[in-house]
MARKOL-274116 format. One record per residue (C-alpha): z, x, y. Coordinates in steps of 0.05 Angstrom, whole numbers, plus 5000, padded with zeros to 4 digits. Last residue first. Layout:
ZXY/...
//
This chain:
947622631926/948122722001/941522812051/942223162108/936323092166/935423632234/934623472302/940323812316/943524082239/947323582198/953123872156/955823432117/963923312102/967423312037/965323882001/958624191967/954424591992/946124642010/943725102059/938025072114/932824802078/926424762125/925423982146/922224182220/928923992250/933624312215/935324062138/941924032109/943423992029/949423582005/954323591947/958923141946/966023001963/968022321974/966321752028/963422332065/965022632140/960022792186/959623512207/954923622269/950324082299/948524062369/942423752412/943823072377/939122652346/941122772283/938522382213/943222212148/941022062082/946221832029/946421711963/951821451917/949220781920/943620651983/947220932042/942621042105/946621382159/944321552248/948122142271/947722132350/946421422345/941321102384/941720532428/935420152457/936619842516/931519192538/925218912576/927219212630/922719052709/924519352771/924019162837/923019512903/928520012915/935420162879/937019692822/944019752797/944319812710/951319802677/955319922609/960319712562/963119762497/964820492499/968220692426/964521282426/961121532501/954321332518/950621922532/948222312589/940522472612/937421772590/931821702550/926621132569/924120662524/916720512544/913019882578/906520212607/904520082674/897519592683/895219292626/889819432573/889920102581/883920502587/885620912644/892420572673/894221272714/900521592702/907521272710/915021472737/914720842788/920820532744/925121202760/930321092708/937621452721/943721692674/949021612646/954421722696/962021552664/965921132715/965320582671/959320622634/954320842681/946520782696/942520812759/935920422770/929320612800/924520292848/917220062832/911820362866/907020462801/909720102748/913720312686/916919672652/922419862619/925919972548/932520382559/934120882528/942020972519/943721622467/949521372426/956421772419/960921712350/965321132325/962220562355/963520042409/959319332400/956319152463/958018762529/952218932581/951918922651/946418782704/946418942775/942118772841/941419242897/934819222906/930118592853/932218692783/927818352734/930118162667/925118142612/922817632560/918617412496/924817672451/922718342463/916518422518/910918652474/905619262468/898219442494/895618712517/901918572548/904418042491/909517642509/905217122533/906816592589/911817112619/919016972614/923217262675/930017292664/932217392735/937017872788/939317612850/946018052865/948517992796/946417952721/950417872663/946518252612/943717912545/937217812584/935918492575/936318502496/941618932461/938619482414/940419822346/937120412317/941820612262/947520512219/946320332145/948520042083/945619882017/948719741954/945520141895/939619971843/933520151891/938020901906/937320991824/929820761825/927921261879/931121721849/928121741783/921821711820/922722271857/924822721795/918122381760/912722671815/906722471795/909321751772/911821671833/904921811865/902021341820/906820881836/906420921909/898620851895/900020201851/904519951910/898619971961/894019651918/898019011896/899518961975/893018901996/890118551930/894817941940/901817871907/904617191935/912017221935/913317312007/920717572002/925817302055/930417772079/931617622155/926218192173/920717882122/920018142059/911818332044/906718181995/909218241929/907718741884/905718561818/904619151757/906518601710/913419041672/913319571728/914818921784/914519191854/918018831903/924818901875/931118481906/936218671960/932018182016/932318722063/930019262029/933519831972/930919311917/925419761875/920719791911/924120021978/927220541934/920420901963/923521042020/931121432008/926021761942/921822042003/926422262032/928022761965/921222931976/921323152042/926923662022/921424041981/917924262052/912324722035/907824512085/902724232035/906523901987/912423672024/907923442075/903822972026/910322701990/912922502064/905822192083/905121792021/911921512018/910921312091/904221042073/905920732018/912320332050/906720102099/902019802060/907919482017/909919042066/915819022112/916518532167/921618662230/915818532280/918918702339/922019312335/922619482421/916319952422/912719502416/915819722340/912119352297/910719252222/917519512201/918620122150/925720242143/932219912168/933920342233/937120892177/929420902148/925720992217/930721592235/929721932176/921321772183/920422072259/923122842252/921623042176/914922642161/912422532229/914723292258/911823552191/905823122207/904923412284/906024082259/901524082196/895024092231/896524872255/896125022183/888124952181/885625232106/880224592115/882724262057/890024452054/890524252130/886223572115/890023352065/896723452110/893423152157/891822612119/898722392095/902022532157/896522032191/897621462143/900020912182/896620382155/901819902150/908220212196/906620062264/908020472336/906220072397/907820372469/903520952479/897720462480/890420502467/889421072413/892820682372/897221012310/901921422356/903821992304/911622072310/914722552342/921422102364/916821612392/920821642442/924422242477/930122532433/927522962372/921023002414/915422522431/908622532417/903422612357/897022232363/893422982385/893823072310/890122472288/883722732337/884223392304/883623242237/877022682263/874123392292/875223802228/873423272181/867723152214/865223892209/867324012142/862823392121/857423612162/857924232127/857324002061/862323832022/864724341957/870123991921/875724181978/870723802026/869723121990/877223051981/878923192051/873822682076/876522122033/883122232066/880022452136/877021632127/883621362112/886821772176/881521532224/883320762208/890220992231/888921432289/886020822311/880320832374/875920332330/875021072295/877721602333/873122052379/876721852447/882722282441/888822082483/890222422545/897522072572/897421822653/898921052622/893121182574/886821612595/881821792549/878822432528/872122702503/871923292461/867922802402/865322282442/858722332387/863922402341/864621542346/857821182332/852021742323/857322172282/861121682241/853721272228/852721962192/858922122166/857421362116/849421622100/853022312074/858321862037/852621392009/848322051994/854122361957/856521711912/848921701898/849822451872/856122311828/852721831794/847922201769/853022831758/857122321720/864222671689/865223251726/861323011791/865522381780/872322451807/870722801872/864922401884/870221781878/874922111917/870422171976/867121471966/873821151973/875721472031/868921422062/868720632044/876320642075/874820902146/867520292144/872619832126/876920012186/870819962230/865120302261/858619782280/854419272262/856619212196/860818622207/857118272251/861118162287/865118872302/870318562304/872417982267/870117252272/874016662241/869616482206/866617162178/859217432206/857117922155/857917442094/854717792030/852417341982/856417561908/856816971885/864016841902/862317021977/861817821993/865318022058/866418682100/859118872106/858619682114/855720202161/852220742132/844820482168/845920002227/839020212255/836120092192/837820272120/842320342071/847219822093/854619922053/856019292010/852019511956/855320151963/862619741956/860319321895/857820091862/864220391873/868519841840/864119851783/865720581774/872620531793/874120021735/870020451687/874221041703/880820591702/879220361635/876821001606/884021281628/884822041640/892221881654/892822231729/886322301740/884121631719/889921351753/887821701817/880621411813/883020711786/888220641851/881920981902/876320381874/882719951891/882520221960/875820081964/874219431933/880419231980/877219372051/870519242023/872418432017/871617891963/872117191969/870217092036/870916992109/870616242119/870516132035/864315921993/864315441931/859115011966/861714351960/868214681953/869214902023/874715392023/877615592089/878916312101/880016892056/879216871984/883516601924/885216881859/891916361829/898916691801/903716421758/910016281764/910715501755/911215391823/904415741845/904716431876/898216621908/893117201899/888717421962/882417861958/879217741894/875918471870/870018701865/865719051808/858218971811/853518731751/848319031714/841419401743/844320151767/846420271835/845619651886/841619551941/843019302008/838719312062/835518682058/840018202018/838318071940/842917661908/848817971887/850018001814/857717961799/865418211769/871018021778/877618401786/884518031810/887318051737/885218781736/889718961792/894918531758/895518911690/894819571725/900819861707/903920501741/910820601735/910721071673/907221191609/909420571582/906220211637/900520611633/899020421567/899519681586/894419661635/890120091586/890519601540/888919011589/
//
């Protein structure tokens, strides 16, 4: 715990809790699976829960049986050995820690054991390890691929990340161990290549989109965490095969980007390669690699579709409330944890580094105050002083107090990265201290509308489609000729309408006003082929041509043709605000530049669209350029 405390007073970063949820074991012997070196593994309890007296209890996943001291799933998983292997490997660099080398080492070898070594599922990993270290490969309740090392998955993405950083770490400091770590990663591209880059150039079909079809468990996301080990193997001397995955999985994250500064997802990286409808914070850490991946390989053209992530897609995400769990594509899932808080901090700290784009990091400040109260709930999740995080703040507020190894992780690696970069962190914790306000992303739900001429709330026995989610579990549908109005809140500046239907082949269209002001139409039929989509149509926000006036408080749908289907109507701010204290960030969606006026004079610096600097001043109203981000203070 010495070190632990050391790197609190160093910085942000302490490890006191990490370590708390570390064990150590001796597996059994399980074919395949062999361990390096003769004394025990390092892993790592998965879950940690709050008691009432404050402290904090190790517990696996599943249900316990006592008799046998074993859980459904586990006690101990790769998913977190790895990533926590990745928090001791970066604070090691970072502080030159024996603690956090030694940490990572034992971490590394508990993870290879779990990887197979041989056989026709060779590379591939278990996820589970039972409290004696018996490996589990078929959980209760099942996951896929069952069993678990039967195939690609997201622990498999994370074993490679973990792997490449730890050969990158230890070839100066273990050249023995540094060379299993090698044949373990080279074993891990291989399954990669006979199990997903063997599609490599192949494309799928999604709602009339081309999608890649070389990601791993078709997730840009898993993909990302596995380019992120990749990219660290490579720029300390991979071998070719390495380069050449990376390459191909690089690519396959940057053909996830879509959208534009007004069409959704606003450019952001699509994280499923299996609907153009769901966009997720946790795990979303495609900016992040890419950039990696660009500096690695010497490929600039990767950094477009993460600059357009990091300075296009994240301002607006943090003025609509910050880093939710779901947007399908209506936000759903209002929850914020700390996995995806990382991974936006991540991502914009990662651009700004390898694109060149310093502004980045002062967004990055706007989301990593997150931490340290700037959420819903108005409280810190991240404790310096016990190195806790907690695992998540619900969307009305409510802070999960539990501090499991998922979220623990993820908020060490935003401190470490903090740490790194002490301006940003400064920041960060002034903004976490300040009253927050904002003015974003808002929406009105169909079924709000009074409805005329025959029109329904239909509610379907499952709101989930199978690639995204009705809002509120509903939709209206208009059948010809039938109307729907809405009643909303007027505001002080023009709002782009978009509204959230159901796109299905022969379906009619509808025609938008407010008052006598045309907005717009929808053509409902406006939809490529299914492919490999789960349902048929896609349910996407839809941007309409004119603009809902300021201070309009109204507005109408009229069905023409066969019936339609809208889930809801999203409405977006020309110049959308997050004010934490005396800092502001604003985000344009408009085609023109604006000047926003400021509480009190400040200075400000403006950004255009692809996060260059265009000036910075000082005076009582902002600049923001089209497309472009300001941030004041």
């Amino acid at each position: 715990m010495a070190s632990a405390a050391a790197g609190s007073a160093a910085g942000l970063t302490n490890l006191a809790h990490l370590d708390f949820l570390g064990a150590v074991v001796t597996p059994p012997p399980a074919a395949g699976h062999v361990a390096y070196g003769n004394e025990p593994v390092g892993v790592l309890w998965t879950y940690a829960d709050h008691r009432d007296d404050g402290s904090y209890a190790r517990v696996g996943g599943g249900a316990y049986d006592p008799a046998t001291n074993t859980y459904g799933q586990g006690a101990f998983n790769a998913d977190d050995i790895a990533r926590a292997a990745v928090v001791y490997l970066r604070h090691y660099q970072l502080r030159r820690d024996s603690h956090s080398l030694a940490a990572a080492r034992g971490l590394l070898r508990g993870l290879t054991f779990l990887q197979t070594a041989e056989g026709p599922h060779a590379g591939n990993v278990v996820l589970w390890m039972q409290p004696d270290g018996t490996l589990n490969p078929s959980a209760d309740p099942p996951e896929l691929p069952d069993p678990s090392d039967s195939g690609p998955a997201y622990w498999l993405a994370r074993t490679v990340w973990a792997l490449g950083e730890g050969y990158a770490v230890f070839r100066t400091v273990d050249v023995r161990f540094a060379a299993f770590l090698r044949s373990r990663l080279e074993l891990a591209i291989a399954a990669l290549e006979r199990q997903v880059l063997v599609r490599y150039g192949q494309w799928n079909v999604v709602d009339g989109r081309r999608v890649p079809a070389w990601l791993i468990v078709a997730g840009a996301d898993a993909t990302s965490e596995a380019v992120l080990g990749l990219s660290a193997y490579v720029r300390c001397g991979g071998s070719p095969r390495a380069r050449k995955a990376l390459a191909q999985f690089a690519s396959g994250v940057a053909a996830m980007g879509a959208g534009d500064t007004r069409t959704w997802p606003f450019r952001a990286l699509l994280p499923w390669g299996e609907s153009v409808s769901d966009w997720h914070a946790w795990g979303a850490q495609m900016p992040s690699a890419l950039a990696a991946a660009a500096t690695a390989l010497g490929d600039r053209s990767l950094l477009g579709p993460a600059i357009g992530d990091a300075a296009g897609f994240t301002p607006l995400l943090l003025t609509a409330g910050g880093p939710d769990n779901g947007w399908l594509p209506v936000p759903i899932d209002r929850t914020q944890i700390a996995y995806g808080v990382d991974a936006r901090v991540q991502g914009l700290l990662g651009v700004a580094r390898a694109a060149g784009r310093p502004g980045l990091r002062q967004v990055a400040a706007f989301a990593a105050a997150w931490y340290f109260g700037a959420n819903r709930a108005g409280e810190p999740t991240y404790d310096p002083a016990t190195g806790r995080t907690f695992d998540g703040v619900s969307g009305d507020g409510v802070i999960n107090r539990n501090s499991g190894a998922e979220s623990t992780i993820h908020g060490l690696l935003s401190m470490l990265a903090l740490d790194e970069h002490p301006d940003v962190a400064r920041l960060a914790r002034d903004l976490g201290d300040g009253e927050r306000t904002l003015s974003g992303l808002a929406w009105v739900e169909a079924e709000a509308a009074a409805l005329a001429g025959g029109g329904v709330v239909v509610t379907p026995s499952s709101a989930w489609t199978g690639e995204s989610q009705w809002s509120n579990g509903s939709y209206v549908s208009l059948p010809p000729a039938a109307r729907a109005s809405w009643t909303v809140s007027g505001a002080a500046q023009p709002r782009l309408v978009l509204p959230v239907v159901n796109l299905l082949p022969g379906a009619g269209s509808t025609e938008w006003k407010a008052g006598s002001v045309a907005l717009g139409a929808v053509d409902h039929g406006k939809v490529g082929p299914q492919g490999v989509s789960a349902a048929p149509g896609a349910l996407l926000p839809v941007t309409l041509g004119g603009v809902l006036p300021a201070g309009a408080t109204s507005f109408t749908a009229v069905a023409n043709g066969p019936s339609v289907q809208i889930d809801a109507v999203l409405l977006l701010p020309m110049i959308s605000s997050l004010s934490l204290g005396r800092g502001l960030l604003l985000a344009s969606v408009d085609a023109h530049a604006r000047s926003v006026d400021l509480p009190r004079a400040a200075t400000f610096a403006s950004y255009d669209s692809s996060g260059r600097l265009h000036s910075r001043q000082y005076g009582a109203r902002a600049v923001v350029l089209p497309g472009g981000f300001t941030v004041v203070g």
